[in-house]
N, C-alpha and C positions, 0 to 999 in steps of 0.2 A: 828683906828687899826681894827677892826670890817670890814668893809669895803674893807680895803685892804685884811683881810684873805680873805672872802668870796671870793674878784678880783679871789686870788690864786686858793682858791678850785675852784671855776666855770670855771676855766679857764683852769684846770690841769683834771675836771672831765671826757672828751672824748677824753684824752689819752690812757686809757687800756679800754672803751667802749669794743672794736669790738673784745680785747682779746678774750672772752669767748664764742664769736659767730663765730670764723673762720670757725668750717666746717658745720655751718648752709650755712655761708656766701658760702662758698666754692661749698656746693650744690645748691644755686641757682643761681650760675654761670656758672655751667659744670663743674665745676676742680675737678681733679681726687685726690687723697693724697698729690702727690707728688707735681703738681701744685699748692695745699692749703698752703703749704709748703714756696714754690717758691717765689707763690705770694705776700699768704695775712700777712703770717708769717715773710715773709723777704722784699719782694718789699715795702708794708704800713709802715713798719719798717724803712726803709731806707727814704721813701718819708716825714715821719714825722719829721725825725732827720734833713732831710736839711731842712725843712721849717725852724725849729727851728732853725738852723744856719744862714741861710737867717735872719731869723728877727731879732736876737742876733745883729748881724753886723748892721741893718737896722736903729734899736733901736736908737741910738744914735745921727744916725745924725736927727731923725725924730722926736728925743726929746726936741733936740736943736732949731730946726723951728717950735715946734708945744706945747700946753698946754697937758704936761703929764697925768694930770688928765682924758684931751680928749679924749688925746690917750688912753687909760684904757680904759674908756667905747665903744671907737670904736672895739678894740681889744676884747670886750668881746661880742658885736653886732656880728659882724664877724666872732666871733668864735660860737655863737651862731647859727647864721644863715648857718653854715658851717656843723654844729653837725645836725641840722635838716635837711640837706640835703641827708643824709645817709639812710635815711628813708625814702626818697621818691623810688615807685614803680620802675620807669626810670632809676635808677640809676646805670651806669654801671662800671666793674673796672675801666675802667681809669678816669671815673668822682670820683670813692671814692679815687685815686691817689692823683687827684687836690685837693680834699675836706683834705685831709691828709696834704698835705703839706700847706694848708690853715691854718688849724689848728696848725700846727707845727709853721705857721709863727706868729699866733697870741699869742700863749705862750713864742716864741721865746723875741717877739716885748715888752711881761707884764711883763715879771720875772725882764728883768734888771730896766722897771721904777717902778717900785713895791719898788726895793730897794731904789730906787734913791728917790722917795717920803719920804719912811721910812728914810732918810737921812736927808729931808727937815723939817719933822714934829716932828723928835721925838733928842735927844741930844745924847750925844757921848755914857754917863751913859747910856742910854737906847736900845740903837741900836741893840746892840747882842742881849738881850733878845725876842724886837721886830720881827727884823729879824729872829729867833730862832721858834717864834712862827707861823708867817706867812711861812716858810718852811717847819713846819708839816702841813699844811691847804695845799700848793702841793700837798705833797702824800700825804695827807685825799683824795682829790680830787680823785686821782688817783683811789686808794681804794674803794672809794664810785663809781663813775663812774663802775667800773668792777663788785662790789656786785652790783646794780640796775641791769647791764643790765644782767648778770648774774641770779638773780631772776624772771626777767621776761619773760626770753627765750622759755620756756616752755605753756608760758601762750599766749604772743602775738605775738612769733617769733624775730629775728632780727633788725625788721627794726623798729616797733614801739618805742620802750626806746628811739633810739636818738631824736624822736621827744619832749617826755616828757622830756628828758633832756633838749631843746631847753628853757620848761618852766621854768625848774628849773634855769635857766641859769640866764635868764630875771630875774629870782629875783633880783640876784645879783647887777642887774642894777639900 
């Protein structure tokens, strides 16, 4: 159980990441308010929710051909590697687009075998409780991801947190 939280939280923590950085982010793009707005407020928004509907749908049949377990750790390599890309210098809107719906796809692809595991490992008795506690470790994730990078903004800017999130990720692993 252990395990599968942490999947959760690492996996859900560079969800609200860039929340708290939009108009850093905004300013080292050119974007004026309303462009901040536009883009990083609603376009990332939108790019992340289809990933996550992409890999929701994807999930299943990729379950079915492939060792769930695998899939977890690849989904969290992925998403790792995805979260530290946000921090590199190069990085431009429509590269953090891709990197969004990246990541969309990779929580998309963990939540439903997360369940599906907790299904496998644990009995009928125990299921809702399990499941109960690995869906507070989501939004911990969540939470956590936005206080880190939120705490650090000041000190190393935007970009650096997703990289040390990349570590923290790797723990998980």
């Amino acid at each position: 159980m252990i395990c599968l939280c942490l999947a959760a939280c690492f996996l859900s923590v560079p969800l609200n990441g860039l929340s708290p950085s939009l108009s850093l982010i905004a300013r080292d793009f050119g974007f004026d308010d309303k462009q901040r707005d536009i883009y990083l407020g609603g376009y990332l928004g939108i790019a992340t929710m289809l990933g996550q509907m992409l890999g929701s749908v994807l999930s299943g049949f990729i379950a079915d051909a492939y060792s769930r377990p695998w899939l977890l750790i690849m989904a969290l390599v992925v998403d790792s590697g995805a979260t530290c890309m946000f921090g590199l210098p190069l990085t431009t809107f429509r590269m953090i687009l891709v990197l969004r719906i990246i990541v969309g796809a990779c929580q998309g692809i963990s939540v439903p075998i997360i369940f599906s595991l907790i299904g496998d490992y644990y009995g009928s008795e125990m299921r809702a409780t399990v499941s109960a506690i690995v869906s507070s470790f989501l939004g911990g994730g969540m939470m956590l991801g936005q206080l880190f990078v939120r705490y650090c903004l000041p000190y190393v800017g935007w970009r650096l947190p997703f990289i040390c999130l990349l570590y923290t990720s790797d723990a998980a692993d």
